[in-house]
N, C-alpha and C positions, 0 to 999 in steps of 0.2 A: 711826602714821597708819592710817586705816583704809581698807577695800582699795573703799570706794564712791567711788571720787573719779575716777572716768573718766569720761568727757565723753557726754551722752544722744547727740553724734551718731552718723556712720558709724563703723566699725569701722576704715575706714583711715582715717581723723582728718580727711578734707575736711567743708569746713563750708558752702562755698556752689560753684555748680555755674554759668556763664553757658553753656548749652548751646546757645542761642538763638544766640549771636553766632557760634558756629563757621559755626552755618547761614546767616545773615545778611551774615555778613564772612569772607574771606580773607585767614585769616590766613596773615601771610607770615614772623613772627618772633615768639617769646615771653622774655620776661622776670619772674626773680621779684625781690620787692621787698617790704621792710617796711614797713610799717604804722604810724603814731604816733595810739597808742589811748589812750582817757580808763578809768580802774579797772572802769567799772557797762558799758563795751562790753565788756571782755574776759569779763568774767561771762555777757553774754548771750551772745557766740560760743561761748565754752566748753557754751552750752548748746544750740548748732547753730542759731541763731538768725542769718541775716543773708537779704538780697536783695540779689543783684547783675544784677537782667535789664536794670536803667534805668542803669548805671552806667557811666561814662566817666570817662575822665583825661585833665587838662589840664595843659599845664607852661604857669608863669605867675610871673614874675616871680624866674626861678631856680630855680625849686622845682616839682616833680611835685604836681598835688591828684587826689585820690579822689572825684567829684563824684557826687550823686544813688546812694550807696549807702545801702541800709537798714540798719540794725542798729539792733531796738528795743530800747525802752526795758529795764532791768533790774527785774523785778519785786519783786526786795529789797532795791534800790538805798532810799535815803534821797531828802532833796529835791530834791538837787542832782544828779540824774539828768544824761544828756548827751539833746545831741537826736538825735532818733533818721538824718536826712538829712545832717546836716554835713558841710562839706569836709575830708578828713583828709591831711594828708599821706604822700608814698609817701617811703621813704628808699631811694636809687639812688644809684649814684658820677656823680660830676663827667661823668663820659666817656658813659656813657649817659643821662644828663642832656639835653648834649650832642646825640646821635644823635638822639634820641625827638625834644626840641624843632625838631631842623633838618629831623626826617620830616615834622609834623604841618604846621610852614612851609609847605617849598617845595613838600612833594608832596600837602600835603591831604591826610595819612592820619587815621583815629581809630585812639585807644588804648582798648580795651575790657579790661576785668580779665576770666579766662577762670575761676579758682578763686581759693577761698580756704582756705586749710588752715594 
């Protein structure tokens, strides 16, 4: 292997930053949570490439979504590129599932992603 294969972003390996919402919202609790990525996004993270200022999470039908995050297109991707806006799924346990859905309920809170690394 050869030793160019590190990532163009930061040097601690975060790749997107929502600094805005710390200032904007109160946060009262964080959570980390994977991601179900398409081949040509992980490529373009890998090359520090994402926006998360517009981005919000919604649990909808069971399942946590990733809504209004950027990650463009892959520049060496083939045709079948992904788009760049779609809803991605977050992978959480049953139990926080659970919590998140019953916050966003009864108390009206938002879920804002704060990084991504």
């Amino acid at each position: 292997m050869s030793k160019n294969t590190q990532t163009k972003g930061r040097s601690d390996g975060m790749i997107a930053e929502n600094r805005r919402s710390r200032r904007d919202y109160e946060v009262e609790d964080t959570l980390e949570a994977g991601i179900v990525l398409q081949g040509s996004e992980v490529k373009s993270l890998r090359e520090g490439k994402a926006n998360i200022a517009e981005a919000y999470v919604s649990p909808e039908n069971g399942e946590l979504w990733l809504i209004n995050c950027d990650i463009p297109t892959y520049a060496g991707a083939n045709r079948f590129n992904h788009e760049p806006r779609r809803k991605r799924k977050l992978l959480v346990s049953r139990r926080e599932l659970a919590k998140l859905a019953q916050e966003v309920d009864r108390a009206g809170r938002t879920i804002v992603p704060l990084k991504f690394y």
